[in-house]
C-alpha positions in Angstrom: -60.8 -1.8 161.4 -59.1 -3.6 158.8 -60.6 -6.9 157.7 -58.1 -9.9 158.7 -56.0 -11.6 156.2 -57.6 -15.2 155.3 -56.9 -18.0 156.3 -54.0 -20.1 153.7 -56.7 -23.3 153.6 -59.3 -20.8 152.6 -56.8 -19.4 149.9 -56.1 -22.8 148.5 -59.8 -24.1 148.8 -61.2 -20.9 146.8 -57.9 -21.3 143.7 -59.0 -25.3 143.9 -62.6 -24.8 143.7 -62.8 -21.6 140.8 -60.5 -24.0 138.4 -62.8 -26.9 138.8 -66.2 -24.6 137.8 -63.8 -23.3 135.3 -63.1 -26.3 133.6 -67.0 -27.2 133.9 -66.1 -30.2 136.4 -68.1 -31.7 139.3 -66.8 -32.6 142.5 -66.9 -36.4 141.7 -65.0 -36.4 138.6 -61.9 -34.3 140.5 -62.0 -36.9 143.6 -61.6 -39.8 141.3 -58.7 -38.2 139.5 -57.4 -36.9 142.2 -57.7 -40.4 144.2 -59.3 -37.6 146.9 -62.7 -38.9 148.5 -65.7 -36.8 147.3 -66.7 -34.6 151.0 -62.6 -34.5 151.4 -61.6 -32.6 148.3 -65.5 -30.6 149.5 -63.7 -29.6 152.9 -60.5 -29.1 151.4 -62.4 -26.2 148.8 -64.3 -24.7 151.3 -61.2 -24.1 153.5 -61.9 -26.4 156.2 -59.2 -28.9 155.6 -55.4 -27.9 155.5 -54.3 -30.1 152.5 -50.8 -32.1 152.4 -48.5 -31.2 150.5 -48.7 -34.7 148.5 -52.6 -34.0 148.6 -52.7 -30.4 147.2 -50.5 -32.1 144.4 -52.7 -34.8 143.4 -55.9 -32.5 143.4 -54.0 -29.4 141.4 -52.6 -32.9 139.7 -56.1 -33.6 138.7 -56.8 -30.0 137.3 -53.7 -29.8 135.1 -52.3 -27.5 137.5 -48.7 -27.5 139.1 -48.3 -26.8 142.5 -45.9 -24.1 141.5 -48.8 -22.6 139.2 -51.2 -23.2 142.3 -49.2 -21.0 144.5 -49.0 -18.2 142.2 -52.7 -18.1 141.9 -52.5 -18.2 145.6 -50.9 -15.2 145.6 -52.9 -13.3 142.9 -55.9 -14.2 144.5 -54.6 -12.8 147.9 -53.2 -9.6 146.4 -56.6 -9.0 145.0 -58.5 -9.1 148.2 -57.1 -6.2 149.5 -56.2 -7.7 153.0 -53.5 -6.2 155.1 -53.2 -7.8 158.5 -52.4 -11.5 159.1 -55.2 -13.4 161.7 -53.7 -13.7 165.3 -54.3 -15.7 168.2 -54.0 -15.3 171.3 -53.0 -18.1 173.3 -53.1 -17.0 176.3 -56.6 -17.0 176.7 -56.9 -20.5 175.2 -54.8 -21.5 177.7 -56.0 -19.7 180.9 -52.8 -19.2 182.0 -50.9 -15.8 182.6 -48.2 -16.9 181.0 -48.1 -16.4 177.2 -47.5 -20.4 176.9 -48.8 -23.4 178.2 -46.8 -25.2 181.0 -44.2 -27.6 179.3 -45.2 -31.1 179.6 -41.9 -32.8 178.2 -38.6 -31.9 177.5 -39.2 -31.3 174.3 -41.8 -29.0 174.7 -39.5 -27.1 177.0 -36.9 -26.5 174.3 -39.7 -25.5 172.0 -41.0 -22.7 174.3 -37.6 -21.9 175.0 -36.6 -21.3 171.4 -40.3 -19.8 170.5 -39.4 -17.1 173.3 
């Protein structure tokens, strides 16, 4: 069985956190640059927080990266991992419904499913 592909949070949170031990900085001294709060930018590195866009900026910002330069690391660091298969969900048992999405509970959510189908 082939290992699942990680998560794109846990991508960005392991490229965030190896530049900031490369560059010898702490936690604290990112977060003030980065105008992040300290167990934020902590949850954001460990993969547990999907970052904005304008936040992922301000922290690679704050590391003298580019977001451009961020998201080819991204990619290196995925390549290298060796992954093949993307996580999937299935919804249907979140949902407990035989149907393979929830009931719509607005029109909008009716044009959604509609489209998603």
């Amino acid at each position: 069985m082939e290992t699942p592909e990680p998560l794109l949070r846990e991508l960005i949170g392991g490229v965030l956190r190896a530049e900031r031990h490369r560059q010898g900085r702490t936690l604290a001294q990112v977060a003030t640059a980065s105008g992040v709060s300290m167990q934020h930018l902590s949850d954001v590195e460990r993969g547990r927080k999907d970052p904005s866009s304008e936040l992922l900026a301000a922290i690679a910002g704050a590391l003298g990266l580019g977001v451009l330069d961020l998201t080819r690391r991204i990619t290196e660091a995925s390549a290298d991992t060796g992954t093949a298969r993307p996580r999937v969900l299935e919804l249907r048992s979140l949902y407990r419904s035989p149907a393979p999405f929830p009931p719509a509970r607005h029109r909008g959510a009716t044009a959604a499913v509609r489209l998603a189908a």
